[in-house]
NUVO-57336 format. One record per atom (N, C-alpha, C): residue number from 1; residue in one letter; atom name; x, y, z. Coordinates in Angstrom, 2 decimals, padded with zeros to 5 digits. Last residue first. Layout:
<rec NUM, "a", "CA", <X, Y, Z>>
...
//
This chain:
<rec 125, "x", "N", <-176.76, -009.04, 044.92>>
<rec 125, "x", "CA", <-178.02, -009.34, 046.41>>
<rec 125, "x", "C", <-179.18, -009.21, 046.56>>
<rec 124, "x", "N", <-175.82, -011.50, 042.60>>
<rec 124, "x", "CA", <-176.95, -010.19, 042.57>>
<rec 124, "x", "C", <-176.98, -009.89, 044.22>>
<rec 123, "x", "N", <-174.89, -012.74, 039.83>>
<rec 123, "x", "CA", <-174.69, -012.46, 041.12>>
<rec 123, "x", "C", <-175.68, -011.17, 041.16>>
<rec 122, "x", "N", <-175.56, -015.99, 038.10>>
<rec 122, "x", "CA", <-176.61, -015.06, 038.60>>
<rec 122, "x", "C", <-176.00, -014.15, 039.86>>
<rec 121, "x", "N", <-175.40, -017.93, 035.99>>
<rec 121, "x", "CA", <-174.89, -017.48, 036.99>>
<rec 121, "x", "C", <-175.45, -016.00, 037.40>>
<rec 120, "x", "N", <-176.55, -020.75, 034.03>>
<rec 120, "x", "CA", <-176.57, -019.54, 034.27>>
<rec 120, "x", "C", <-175.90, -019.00, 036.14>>
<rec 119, "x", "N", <-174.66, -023.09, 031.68>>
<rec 119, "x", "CA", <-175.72, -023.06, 032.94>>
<rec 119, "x", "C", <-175.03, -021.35, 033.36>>
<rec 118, "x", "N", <-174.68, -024.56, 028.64>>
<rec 118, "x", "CA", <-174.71, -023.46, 029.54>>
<rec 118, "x", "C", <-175.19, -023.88, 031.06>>
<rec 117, "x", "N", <-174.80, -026.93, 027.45>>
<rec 117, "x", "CA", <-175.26, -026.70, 027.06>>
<rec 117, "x", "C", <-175.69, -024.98, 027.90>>
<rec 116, "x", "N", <-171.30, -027.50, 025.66>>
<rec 116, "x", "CA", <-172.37, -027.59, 026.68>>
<rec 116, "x", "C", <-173.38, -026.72, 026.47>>
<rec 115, "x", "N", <-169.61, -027.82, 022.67>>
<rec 115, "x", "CA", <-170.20, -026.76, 023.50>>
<rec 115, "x", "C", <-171.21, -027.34, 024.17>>
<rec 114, "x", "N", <-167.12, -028.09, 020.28>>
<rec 114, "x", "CA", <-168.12, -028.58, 020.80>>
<rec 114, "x", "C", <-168.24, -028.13, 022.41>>
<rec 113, "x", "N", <-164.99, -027.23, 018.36>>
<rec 113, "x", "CA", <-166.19, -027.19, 017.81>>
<rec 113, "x", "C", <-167.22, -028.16, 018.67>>
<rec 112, "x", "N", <-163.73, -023.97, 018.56>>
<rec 112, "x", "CA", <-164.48, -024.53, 019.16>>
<rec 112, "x", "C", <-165.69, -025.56, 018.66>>
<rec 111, "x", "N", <-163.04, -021.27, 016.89>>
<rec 111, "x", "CA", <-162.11, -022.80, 017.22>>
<rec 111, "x", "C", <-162.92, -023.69, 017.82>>
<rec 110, "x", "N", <-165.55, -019.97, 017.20>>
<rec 110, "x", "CA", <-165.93, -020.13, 015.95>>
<rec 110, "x", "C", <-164.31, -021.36, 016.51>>
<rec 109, "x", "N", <-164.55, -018.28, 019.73>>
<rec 109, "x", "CA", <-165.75, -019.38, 019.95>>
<rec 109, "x", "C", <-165.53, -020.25, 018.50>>
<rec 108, "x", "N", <-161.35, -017.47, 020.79>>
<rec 108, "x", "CA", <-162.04, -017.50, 019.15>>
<rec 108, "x", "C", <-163.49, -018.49, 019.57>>
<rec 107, "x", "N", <-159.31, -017.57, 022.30>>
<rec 107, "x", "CA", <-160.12, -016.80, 022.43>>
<rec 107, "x", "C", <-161.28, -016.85, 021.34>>
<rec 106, "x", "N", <-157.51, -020.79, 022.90>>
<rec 106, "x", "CA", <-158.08, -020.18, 021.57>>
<rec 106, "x", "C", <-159.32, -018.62, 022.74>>
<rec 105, "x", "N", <-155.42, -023.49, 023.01>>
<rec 105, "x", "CA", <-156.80, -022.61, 023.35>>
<rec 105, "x", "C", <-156.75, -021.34, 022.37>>
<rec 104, "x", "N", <-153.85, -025.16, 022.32>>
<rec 104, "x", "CA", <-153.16, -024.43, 022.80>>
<rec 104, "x", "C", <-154.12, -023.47, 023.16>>
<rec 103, "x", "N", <-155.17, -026.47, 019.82>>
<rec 103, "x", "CA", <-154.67, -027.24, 021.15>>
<rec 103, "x", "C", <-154.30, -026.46, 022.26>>
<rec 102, "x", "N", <-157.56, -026.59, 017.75>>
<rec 102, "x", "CA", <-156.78, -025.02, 018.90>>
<rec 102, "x", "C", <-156.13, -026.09, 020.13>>
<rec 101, "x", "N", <-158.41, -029.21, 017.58>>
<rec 101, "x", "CA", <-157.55, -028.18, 017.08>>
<rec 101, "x", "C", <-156.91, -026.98, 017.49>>
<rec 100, "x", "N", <-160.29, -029.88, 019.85>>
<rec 100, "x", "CA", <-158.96, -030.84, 019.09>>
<rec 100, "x", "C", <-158.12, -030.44, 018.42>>
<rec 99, "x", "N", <-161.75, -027.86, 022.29>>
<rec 99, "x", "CA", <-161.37, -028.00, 020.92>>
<rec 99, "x", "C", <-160.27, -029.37, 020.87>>
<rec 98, "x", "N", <-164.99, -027.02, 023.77>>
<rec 98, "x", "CA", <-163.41, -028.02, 024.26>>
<rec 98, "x", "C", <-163.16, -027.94, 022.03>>
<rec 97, "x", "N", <-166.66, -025.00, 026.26>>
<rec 97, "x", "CA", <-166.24, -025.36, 024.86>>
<rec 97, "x", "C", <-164.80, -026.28, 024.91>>
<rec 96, "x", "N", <-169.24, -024.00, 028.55>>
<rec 96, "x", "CA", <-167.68, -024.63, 028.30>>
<rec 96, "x", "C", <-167.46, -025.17, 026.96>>
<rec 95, "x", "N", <-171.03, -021.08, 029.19>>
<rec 95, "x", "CA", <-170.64, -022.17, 028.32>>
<rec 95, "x", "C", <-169.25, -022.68, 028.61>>
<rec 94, "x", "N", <-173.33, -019.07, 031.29>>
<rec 94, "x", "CA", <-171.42, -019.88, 031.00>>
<rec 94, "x", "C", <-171.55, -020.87, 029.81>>
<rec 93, "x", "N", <-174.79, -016.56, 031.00>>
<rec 93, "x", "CA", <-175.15, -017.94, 030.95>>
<rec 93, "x", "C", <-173.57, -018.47, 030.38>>
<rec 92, "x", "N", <-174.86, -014.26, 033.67>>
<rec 92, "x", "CA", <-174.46, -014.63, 032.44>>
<rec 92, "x", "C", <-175.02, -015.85, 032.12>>
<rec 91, "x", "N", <-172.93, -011.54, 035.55>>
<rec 91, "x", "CA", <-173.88, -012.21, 035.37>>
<rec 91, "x", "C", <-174.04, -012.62, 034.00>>
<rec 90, "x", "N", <-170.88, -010.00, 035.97>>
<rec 90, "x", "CA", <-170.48, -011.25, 036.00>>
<rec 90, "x", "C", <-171.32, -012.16, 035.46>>
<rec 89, "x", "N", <-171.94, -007.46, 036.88>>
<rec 89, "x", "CA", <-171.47, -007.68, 035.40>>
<rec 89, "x", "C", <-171.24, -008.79, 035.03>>
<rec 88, "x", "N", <-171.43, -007.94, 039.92>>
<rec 88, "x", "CA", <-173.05, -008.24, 039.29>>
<rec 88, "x", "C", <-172.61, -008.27, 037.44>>
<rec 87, "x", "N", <-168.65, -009.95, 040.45>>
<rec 87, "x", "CA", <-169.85, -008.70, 040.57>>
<rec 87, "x", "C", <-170.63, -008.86, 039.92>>
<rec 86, "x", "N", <-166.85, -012.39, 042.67>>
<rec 86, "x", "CA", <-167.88, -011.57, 041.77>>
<rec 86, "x", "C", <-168.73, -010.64, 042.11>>
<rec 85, "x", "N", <-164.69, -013.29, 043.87>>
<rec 85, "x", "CA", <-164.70, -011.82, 043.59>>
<rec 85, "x", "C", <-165.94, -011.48, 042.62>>
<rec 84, "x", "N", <-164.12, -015.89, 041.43>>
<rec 84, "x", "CA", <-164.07, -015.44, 042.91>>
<rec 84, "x", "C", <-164.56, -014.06, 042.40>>
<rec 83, "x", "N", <-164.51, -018.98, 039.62>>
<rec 83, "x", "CA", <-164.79, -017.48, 040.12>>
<rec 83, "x", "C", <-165.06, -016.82, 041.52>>
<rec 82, "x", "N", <-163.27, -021.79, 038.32>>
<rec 82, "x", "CA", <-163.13, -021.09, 039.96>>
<rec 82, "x", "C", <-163.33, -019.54, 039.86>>
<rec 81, "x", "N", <-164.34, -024.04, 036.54>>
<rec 81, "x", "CA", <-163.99, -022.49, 036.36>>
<rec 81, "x", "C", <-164.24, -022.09, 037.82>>
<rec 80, "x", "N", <-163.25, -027.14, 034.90>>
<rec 80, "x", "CA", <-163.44, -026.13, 035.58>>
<rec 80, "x", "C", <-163.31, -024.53, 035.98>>
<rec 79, "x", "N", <-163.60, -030.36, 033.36>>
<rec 79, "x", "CA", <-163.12, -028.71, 033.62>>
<rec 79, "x", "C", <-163.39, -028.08, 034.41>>
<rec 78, "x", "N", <-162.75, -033.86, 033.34>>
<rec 78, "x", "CA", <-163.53, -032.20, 033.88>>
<rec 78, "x", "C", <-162.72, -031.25, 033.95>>
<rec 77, "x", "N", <-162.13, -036.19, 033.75>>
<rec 77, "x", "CA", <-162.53, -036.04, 032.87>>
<rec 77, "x", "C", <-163.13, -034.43, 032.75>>
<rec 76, "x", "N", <-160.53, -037.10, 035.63>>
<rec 76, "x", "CA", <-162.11, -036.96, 036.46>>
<rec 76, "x", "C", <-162.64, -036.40, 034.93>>
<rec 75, "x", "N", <-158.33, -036.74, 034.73>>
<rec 75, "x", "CA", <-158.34, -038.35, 035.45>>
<rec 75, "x", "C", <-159.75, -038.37, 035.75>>
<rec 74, "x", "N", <-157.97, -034.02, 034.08>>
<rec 74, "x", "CA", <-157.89, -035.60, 032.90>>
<rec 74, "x", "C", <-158.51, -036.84, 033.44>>
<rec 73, "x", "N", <-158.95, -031.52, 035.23>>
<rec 73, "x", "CA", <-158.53, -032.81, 035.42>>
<rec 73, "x", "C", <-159.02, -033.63, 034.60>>
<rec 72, "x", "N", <-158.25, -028.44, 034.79>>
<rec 72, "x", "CA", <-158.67, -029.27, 034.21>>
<rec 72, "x", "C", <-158.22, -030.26, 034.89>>
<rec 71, "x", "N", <-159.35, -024.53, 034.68>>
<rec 71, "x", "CA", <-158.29, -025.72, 035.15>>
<rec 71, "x", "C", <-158.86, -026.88, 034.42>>
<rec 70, "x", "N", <-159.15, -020.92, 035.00>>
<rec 70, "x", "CA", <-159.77, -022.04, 034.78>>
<rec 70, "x", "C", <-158.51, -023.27, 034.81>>
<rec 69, "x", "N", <-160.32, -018.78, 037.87>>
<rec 69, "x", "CA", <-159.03, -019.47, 037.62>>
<rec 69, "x", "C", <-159.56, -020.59, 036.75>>
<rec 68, "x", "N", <-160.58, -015.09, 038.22>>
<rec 68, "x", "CA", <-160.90, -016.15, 037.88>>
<rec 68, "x", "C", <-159.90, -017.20, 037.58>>
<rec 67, "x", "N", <-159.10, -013.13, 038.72>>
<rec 67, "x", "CA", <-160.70, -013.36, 040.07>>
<rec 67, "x", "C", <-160.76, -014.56, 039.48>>
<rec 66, "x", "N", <-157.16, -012.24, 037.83>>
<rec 66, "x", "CA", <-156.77, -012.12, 038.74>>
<rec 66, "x", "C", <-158.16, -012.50, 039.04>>
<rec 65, "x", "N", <-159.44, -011.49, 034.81>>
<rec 65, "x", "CA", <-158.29, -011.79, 034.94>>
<rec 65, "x", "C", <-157.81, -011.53, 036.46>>
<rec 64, "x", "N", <-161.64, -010.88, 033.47>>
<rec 64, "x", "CA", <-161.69, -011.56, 034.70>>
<rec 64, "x", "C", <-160.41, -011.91, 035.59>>
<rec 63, "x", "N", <-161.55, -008.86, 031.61>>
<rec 63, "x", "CA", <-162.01, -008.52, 033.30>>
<rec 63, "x", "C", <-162.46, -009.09, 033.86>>
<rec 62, "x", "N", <-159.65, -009.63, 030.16>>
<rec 62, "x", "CA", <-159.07, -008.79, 031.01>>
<rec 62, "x", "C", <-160.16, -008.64, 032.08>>
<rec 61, "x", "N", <-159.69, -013.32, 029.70>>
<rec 61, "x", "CA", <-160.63, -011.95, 029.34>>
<rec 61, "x", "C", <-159.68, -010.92, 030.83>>
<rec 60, "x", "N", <-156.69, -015.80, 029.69>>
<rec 60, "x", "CA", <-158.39, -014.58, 030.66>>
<rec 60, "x", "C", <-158.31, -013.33, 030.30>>
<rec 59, "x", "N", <-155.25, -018.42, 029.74>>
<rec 59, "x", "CA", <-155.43, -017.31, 029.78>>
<rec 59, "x", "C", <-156.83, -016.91, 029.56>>
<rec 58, "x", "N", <-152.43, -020.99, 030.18>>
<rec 58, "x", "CA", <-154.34, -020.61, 030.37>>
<rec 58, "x", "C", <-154.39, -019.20, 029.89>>
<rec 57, "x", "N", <-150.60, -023.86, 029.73>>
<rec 57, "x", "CA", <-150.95, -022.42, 029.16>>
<rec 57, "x", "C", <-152.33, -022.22, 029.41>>
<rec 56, "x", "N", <-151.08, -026.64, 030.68>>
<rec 56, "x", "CA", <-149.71, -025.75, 031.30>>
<rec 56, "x", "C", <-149.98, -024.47, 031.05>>
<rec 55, "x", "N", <-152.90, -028.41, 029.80>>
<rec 55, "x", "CA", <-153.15, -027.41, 031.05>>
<rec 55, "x", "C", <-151.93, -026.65, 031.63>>
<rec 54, "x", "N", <-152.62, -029.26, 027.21>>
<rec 54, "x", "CA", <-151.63, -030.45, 028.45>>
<rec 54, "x", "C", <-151.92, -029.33, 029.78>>
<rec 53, "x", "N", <-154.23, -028.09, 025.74>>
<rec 53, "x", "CA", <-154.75, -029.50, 026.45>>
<rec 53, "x", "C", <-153.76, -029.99, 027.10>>
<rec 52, "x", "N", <-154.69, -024.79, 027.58>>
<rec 52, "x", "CA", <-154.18, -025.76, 026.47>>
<rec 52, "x", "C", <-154.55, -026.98, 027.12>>
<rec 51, "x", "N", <-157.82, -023.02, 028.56>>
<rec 51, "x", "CA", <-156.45, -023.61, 029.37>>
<rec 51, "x", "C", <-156.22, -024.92, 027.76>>
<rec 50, "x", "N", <-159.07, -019.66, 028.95>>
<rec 50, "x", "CA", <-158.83, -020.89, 027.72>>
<rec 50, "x", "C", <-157.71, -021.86, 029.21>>
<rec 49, "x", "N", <-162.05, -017.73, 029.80>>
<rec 49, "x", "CA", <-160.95, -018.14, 029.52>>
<rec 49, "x", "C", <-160.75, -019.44, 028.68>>
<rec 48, "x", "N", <-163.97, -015.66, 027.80>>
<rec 48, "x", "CA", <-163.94, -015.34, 029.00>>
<rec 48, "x", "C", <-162.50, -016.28, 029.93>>
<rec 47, "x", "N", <-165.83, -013.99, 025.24>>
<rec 47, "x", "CA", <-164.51, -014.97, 026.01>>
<rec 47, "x", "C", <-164.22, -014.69, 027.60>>
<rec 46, "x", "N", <-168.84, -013.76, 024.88>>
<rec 46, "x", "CA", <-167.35, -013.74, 024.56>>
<rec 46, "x", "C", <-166.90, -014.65, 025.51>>
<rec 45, "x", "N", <-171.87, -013.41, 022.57>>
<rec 45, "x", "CA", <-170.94, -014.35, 023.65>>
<rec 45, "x", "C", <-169.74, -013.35, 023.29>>
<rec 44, "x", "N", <-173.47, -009.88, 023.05>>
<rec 44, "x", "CA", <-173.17, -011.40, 022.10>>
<rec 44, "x", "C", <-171.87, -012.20, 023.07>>
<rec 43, "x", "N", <-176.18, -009.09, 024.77>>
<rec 43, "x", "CA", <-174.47, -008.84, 024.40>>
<rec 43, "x", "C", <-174.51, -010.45, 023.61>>
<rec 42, "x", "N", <-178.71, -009.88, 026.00>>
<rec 42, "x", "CA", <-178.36, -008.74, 025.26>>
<rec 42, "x", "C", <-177.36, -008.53, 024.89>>
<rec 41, "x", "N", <-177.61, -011.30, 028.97>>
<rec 41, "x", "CA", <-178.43, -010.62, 027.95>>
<rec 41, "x", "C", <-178.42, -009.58, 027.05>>
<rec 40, "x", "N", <-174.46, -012.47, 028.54>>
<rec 40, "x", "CA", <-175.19, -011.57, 029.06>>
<rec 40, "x", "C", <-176.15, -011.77, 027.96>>
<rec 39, "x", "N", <-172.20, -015.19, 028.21>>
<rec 39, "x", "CA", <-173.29, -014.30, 027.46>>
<rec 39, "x", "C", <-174.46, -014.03, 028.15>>
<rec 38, "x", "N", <-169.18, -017.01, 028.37>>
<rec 38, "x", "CA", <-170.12, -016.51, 028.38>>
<rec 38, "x", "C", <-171.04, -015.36, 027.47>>
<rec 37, "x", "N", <-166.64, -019.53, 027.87>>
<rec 37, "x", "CA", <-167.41, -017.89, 026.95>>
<rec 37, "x", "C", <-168.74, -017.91, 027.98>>
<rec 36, "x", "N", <-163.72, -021.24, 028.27>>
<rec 36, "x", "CA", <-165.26, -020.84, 028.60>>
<rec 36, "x", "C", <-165.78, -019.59, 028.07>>
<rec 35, "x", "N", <-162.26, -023.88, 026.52>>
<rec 35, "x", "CA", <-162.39, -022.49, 026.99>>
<rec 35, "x", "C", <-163.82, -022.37, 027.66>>
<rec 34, "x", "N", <-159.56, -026.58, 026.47>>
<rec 34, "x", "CA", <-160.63, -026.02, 026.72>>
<rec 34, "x", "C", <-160.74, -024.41, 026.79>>
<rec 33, "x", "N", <-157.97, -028.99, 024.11>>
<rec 33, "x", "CA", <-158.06, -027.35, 024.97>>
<rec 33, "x", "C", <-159.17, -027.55, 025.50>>
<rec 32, "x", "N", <-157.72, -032.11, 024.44>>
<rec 32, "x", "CA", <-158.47, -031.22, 024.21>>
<rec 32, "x", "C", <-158.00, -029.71, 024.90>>
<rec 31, "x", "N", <-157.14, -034.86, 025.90>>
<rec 31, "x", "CA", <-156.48, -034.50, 024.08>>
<rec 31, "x", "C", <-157.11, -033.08, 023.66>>
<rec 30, "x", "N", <-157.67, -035.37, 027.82>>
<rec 30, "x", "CA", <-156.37, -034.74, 027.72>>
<rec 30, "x", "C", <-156.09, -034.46, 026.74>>
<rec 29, "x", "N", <-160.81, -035.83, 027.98>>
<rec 29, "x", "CA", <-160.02, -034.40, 028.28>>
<rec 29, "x", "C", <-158.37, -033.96, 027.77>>
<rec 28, "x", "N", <-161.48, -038.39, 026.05>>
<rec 28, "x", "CA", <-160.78, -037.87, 026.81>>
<rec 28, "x", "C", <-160.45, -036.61, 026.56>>
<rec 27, "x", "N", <-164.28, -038.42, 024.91>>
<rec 27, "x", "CA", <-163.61, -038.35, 024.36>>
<rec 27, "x", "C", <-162.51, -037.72, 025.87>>
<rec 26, "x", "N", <-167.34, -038.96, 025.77>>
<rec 26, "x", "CA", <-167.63, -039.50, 024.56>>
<rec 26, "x", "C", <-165.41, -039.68, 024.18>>
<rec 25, "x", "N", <-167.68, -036.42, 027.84>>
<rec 25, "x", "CA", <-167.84, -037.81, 027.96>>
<rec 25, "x", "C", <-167.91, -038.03, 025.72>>
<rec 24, "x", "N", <-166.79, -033.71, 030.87>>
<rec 24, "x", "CA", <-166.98, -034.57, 029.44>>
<rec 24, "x", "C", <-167.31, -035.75, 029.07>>
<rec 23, "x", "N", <-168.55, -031.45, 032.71>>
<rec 23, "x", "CA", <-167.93, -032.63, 032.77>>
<rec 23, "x", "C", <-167.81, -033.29, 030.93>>
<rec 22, "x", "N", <-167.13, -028.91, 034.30>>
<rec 22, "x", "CA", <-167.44, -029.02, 032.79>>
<rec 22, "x", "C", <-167.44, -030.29, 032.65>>
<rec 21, "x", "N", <-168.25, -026.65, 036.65>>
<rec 21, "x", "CA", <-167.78, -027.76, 036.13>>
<rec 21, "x", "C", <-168.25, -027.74, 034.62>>
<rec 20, "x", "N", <-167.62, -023.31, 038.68>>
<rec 20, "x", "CA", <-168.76, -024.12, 037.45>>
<rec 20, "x", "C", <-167.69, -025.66, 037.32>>
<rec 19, "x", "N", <-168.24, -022.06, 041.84>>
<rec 19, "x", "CA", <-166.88, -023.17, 040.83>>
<rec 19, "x", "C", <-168.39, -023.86, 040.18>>
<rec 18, "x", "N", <-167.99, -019.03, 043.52>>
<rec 18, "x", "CA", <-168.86, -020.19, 042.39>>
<rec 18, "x", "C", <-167.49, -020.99, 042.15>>
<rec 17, "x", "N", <-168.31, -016.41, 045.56>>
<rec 17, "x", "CA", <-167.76, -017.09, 044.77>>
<rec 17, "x", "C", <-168.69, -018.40, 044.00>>
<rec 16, "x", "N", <-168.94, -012.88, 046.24>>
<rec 16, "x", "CA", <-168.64, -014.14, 046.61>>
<rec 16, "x", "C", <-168.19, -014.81, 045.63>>
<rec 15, "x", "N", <-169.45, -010.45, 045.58>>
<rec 15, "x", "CA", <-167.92, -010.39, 046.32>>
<rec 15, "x", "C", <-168.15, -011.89, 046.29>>
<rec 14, "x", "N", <-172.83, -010.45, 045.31>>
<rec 14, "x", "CA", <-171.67, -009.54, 045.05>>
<rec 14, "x", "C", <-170.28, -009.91, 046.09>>
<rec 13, "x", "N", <-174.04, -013.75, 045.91>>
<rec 13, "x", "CA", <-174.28, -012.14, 046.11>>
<rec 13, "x", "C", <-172.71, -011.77, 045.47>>
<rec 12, "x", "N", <-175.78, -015.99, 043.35>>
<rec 12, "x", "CA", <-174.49, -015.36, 044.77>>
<rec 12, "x", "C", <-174.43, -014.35, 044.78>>
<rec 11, "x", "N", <-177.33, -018.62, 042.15>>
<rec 11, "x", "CA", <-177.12, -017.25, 042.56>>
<rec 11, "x", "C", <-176.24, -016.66, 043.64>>
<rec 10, "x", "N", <-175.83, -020.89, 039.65>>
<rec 10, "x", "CA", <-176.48, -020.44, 040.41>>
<rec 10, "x", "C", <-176.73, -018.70, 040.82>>
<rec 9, "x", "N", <-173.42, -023.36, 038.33>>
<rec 9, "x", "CA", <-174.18, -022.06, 037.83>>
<rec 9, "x", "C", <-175.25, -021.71, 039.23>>
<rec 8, "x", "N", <-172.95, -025.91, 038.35>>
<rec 8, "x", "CA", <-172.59, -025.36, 039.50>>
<rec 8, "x", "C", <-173.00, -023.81, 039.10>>
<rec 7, "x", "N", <-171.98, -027.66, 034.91>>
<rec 7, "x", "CA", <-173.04, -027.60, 036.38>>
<rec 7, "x", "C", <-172.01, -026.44, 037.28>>
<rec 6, "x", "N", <-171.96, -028.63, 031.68>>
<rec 6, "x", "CA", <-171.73, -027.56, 033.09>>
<rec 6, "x", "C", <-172.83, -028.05, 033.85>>
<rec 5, "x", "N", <-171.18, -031.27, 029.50>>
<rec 5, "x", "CA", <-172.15, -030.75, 030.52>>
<rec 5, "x", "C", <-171.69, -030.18, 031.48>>
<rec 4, "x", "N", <-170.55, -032.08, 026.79>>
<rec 4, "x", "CA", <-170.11, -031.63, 027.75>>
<rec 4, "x", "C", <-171.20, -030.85, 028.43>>
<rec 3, "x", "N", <-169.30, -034.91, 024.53>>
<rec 3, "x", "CA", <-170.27, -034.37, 025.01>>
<rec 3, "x", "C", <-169.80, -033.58, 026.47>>
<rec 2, "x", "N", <-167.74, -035.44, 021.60>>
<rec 2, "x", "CA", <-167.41, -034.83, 022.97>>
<rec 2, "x", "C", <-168.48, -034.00, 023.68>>
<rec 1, "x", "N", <-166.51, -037.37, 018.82>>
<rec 1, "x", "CA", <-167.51, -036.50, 019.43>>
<rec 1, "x", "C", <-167.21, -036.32, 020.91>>
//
C-alpha cells in the first residue's frame, strides 16, 4: 500500500507560479512511477504529467508542456510538480497518483492504482 498526500495547492495570479508536493508513506518512491491528473469543474480528470520510477523518462499534457516540470526525490520520499507560467485554465483540483506497474508512467488514470487526496489550485487575479 502507498499512502499519498499533496500539499502546496493554493491561489496565484495569472503568470505566477506554485510547487505542489506529493509526499508518500507506507512504500518507497523508488519503486514507483508517478503521475499527476487534474480536474476542472465540470471536465472529467486528465493528465497532466508522468515521471518513470528511476525519474529518467517524464512527460506532459501538451498544454502544460514547457511551464511545467514534474520530479521526484527517493531520499525525501516525494513528488513534485513545479508550475510556472500559470493561467487561469490551470485552475483545478491536482491529484498525484503513483503506480508499481506502469513503471515507465502512464497517461492512463485507470494504471494508477493509488491516489492522494487532491489539493486545489486556484489562478485567478
Amino acid at each position: 500500500q502507498v499512502r499519498l498526500v499533496e500539499s502546496g495547492g493554493g491561489l496565484v495570479q495569472p503568470g505566477g507560479s506554485l510547487r505542489l508536493s506529493c509526499l508518500a508513506s507506507g512504500r518507497t518512491l523508488s519503486s514507483c512511477a508517478m503521475g499527476w491528473f487534474r480536474q476542472a469543474p465540470g471536465k472529467e480528470r486528465e493528465f497532466v504529467a508522468s515521471i518513470s520510477w528511476t525519474g529518467d523518462s517524464t512527460h506532459y499534457a501538451d498544454a502544460v508542456k514547457g511551464r511545467f516540470v514534474i520530479s521526484k526525490d527517493n531520499a525525501m520520499n516525494t513528488g513534485y510538480l513545479e508550475m510556472n507560467s500559470l493561467k487561469p485554465e490551470d485552475t483545478a483540483v491536482y491529484y498525484c497518483a503513483a503506480t508499481l506497474i506502469a513503471l515507465y508512467g502512464s497517461p492512463w488514470s485507470y494504471e494508477y492504482e493509488y491516489w492522494g487526496q487532491g489539493t486545489q489550485v486556484t489562478v485567478s487575479s
